[in-house]
N, C-alpha and C positions, 0 to 999 in steps of 0.2 A: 522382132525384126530379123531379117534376114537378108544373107548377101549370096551373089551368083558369081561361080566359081567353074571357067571354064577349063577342061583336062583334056590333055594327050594323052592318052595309051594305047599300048600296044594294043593290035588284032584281036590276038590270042587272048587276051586279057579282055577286051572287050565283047570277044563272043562266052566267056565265062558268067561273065556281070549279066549280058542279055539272057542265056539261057536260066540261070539264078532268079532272076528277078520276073522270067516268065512263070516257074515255078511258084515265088508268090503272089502271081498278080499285081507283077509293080512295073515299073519303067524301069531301065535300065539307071535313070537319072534318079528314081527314088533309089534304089537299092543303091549305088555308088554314093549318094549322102546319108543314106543309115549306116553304111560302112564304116565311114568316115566320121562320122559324130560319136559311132561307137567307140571306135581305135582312139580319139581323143578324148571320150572319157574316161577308159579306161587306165589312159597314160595319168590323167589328171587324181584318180583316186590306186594308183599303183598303192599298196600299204608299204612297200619295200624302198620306195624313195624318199623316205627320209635317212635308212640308211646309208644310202647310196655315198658315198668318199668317208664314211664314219669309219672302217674297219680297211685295214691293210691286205693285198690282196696280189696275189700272183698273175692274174686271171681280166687281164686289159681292158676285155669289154664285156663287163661282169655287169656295170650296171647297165647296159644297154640290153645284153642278152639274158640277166638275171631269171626272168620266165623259163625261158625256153632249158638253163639249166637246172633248176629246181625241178621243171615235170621230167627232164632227163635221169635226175639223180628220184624222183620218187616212182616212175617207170621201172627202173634199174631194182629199185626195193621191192615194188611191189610183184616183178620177176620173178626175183630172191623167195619170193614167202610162197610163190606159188607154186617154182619147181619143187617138186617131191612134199611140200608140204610144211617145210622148215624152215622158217627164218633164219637170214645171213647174219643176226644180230649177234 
């Protein structure tokens, strides 16, 4: 079963999707619901949200942007290991 889910978006946003989706041979309306199925799977098998209010935390919107700081902080290391050679550790 399936339901039909009409959206507003921007222009600019919407000539992104189009060109995307002509890249893979899709519509504009497939590639905007694989997006979307994906980004809610993903949210749904996060591994990280069970921690999420378990530990105390400086850092406000930690569990919302948790991803985005983890590749930040493993970005940051794997910098570390590559300038010159030697690990920041």
């Amino acid at each position: 079963m399936s339901q039909m889910l009409v959206l507003e978006i921007p222009d600019e946003v919407y000539k992104i999707l189009t060109d995307l989706a002509q890249q893979e041979g899709k519509t504009p309306e497939e590639m905007g619901a694989q997006w979307i199925a994906t980004t809610v799977e993903r949210i749904q098998n996060d591994p990280l949200e069970r921690f999420i209010g378990a530990l105390p935390s400086d850092i406000p919107d930690w569990a919302d942007r948790h991803d985005e700081y983890l590749g930040e902080a493993l970005m940051k290391q794997m910098q570390g290991q590559n300038e010159g050679g030697a690990s920041d550790a």
